[in-house]
Backbone as numpy.savetxt, mean C-alpha at the origin, in Angstrom:
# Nx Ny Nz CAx CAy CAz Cx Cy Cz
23.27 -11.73 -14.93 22.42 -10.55 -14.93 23.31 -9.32 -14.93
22.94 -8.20 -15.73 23.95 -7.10 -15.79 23.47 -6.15 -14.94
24.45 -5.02 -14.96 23.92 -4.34 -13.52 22.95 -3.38 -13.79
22.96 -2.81 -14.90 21.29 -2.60 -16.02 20.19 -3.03 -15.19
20.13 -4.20 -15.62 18.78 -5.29 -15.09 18.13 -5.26 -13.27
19.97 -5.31 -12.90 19.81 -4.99 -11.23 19.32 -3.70 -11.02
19.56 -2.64 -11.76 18.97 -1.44 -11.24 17.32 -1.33 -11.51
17.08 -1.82 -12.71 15.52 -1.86 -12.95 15.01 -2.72 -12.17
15.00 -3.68 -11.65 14.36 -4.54 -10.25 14.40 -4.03 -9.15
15.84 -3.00 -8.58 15.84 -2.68 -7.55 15.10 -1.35 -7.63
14.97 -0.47 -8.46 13.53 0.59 -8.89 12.54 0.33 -8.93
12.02 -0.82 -9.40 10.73 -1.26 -9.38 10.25 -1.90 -8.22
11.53 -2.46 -7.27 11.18 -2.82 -6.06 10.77 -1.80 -4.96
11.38 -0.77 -5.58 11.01 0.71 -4.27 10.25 1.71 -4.92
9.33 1.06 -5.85 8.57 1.94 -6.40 6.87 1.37 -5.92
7.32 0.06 -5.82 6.23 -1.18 -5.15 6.47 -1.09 -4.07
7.03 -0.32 -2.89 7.08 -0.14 -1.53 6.54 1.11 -1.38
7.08 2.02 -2.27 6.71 3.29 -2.13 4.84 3.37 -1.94
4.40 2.81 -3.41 3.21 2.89 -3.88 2.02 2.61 -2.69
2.50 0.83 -2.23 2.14 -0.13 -1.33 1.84 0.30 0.31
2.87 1.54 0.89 3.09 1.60 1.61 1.74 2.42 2.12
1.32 3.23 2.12 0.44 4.32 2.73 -1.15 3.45 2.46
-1.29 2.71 1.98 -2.31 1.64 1.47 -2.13 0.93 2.27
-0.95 -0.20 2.66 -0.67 -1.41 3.62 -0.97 -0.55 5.27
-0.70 0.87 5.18 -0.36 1.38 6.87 -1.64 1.76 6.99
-2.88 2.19 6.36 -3.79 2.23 6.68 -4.36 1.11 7.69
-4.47 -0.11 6.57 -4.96 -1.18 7.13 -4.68 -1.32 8.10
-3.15 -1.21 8.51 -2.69 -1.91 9.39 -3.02 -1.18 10.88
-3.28 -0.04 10.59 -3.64 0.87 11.63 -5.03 0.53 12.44
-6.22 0.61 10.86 -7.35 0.17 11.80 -7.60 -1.44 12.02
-7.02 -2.11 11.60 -6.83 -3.53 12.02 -6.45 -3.43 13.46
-5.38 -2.81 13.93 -5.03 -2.32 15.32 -5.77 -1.84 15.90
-6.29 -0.88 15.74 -7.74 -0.19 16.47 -8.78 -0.96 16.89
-8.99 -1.88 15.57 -10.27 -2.51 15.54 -10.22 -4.23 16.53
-8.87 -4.63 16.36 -8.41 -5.62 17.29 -8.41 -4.96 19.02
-8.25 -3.99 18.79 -8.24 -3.45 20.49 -9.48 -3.14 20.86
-10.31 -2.96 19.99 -11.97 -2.35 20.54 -12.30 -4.05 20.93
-12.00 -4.69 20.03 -12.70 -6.23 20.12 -11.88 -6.96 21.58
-10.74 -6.18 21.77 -10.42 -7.22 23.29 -10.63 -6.35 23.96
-11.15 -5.40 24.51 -11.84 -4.55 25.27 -13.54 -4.64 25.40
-13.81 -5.20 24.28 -15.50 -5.31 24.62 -15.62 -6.66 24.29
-14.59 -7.57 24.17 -14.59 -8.92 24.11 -15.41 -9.31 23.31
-15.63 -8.85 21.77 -16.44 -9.46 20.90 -15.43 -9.98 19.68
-15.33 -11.12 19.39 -14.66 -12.22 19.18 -15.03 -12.72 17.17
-15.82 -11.68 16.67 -16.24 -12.09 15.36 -14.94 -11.63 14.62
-14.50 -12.53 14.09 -14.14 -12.78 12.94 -13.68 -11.88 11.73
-15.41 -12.09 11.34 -15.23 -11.24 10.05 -15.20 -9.66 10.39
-15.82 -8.96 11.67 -15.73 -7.79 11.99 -14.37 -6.86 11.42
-13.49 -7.78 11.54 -12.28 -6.90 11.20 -12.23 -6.72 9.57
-12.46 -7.21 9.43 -12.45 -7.10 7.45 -13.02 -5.87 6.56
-14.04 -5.68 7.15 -14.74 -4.27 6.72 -14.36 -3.34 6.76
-13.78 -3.26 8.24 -13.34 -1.81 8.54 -11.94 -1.21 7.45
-11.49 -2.53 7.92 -10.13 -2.97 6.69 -9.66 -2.40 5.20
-11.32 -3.11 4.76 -11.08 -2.58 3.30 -11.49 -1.16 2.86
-12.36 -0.87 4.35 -13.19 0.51 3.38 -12.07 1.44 4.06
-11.03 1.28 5.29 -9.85 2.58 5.02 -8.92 2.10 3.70
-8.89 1.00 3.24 -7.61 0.68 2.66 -8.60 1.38 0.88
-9.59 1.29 0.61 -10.28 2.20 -0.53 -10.22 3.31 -0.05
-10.50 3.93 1.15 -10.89 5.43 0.92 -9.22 6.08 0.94
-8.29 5.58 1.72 -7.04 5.80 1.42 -6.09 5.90 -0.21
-6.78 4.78 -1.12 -6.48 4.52 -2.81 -6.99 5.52 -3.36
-8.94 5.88 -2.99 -9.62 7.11 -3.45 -9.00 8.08 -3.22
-8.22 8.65 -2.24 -7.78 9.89 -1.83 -6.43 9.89 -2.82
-5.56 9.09 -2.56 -4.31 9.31 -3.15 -4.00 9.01 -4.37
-5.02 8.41 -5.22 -5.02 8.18 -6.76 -4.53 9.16 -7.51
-4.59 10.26 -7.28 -3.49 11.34 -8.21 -2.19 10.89 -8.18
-1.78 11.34 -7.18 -0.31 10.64 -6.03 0.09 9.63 -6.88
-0.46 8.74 -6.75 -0.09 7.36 -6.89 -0.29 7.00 -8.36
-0.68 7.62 -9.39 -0.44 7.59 -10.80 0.07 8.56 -10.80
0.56 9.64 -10.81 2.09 10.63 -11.06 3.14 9.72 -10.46
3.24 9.01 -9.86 4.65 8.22 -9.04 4.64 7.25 -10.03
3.53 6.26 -10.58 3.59 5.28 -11.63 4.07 5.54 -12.73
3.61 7.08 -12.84 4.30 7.57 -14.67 5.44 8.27 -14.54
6.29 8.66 -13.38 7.23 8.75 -12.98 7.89 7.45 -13.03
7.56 6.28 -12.55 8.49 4.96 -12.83 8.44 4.75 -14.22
7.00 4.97 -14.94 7.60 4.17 -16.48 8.55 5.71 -17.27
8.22 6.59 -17.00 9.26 7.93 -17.73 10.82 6.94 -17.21
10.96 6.98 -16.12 12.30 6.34 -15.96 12.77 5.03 -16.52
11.80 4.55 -16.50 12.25 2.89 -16.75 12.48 3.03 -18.90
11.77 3.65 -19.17 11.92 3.80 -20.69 13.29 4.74 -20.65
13.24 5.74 -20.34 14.79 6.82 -20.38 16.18 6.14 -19.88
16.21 6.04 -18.41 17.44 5.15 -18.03 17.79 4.03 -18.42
16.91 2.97 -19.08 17.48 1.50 -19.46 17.20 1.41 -20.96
């Protein structure tokens, strides 16, 4: 593998962290929240956590969808120019 190749994987790898990240920390936030309300009022369902889950991890994508396609067309401007 040439070091070409290594740089376009290792860009695309921190472009997929970058992107991923403010999306994954949502979740992960009210998953936390929502796990602590449930061992505090000791309600034990399951699926409860899932909802809350997805609708910050959409309204977080809804909000930052500008963001996050200027950073995408920022990776392919680069990935076509530098390699």
């Amino acid at each position: 593998m040439t070091a070409e190749g290594i740089d376009a994987i290792r860009l695309a790898l921190m472009y997929t962290l970058l992107l991923s990240a403010p999306i994954l920390g949502a979740g992960l936030l009210v998953g936390l929240l929502v796990s602590l309300i449930q061992a505090v009022t000791q309600i034990q369902e399951q699926t409860l956590s899932f909802v809350p889950k997805i609708v910050a991890m959409l309204l977080v994508s809804i909000v930052l969808f500008s963001w996050l396609m200027a950073k995408l067309a920022d990776f392919a401007v680069e990935m076509f120019t530098a390699f």
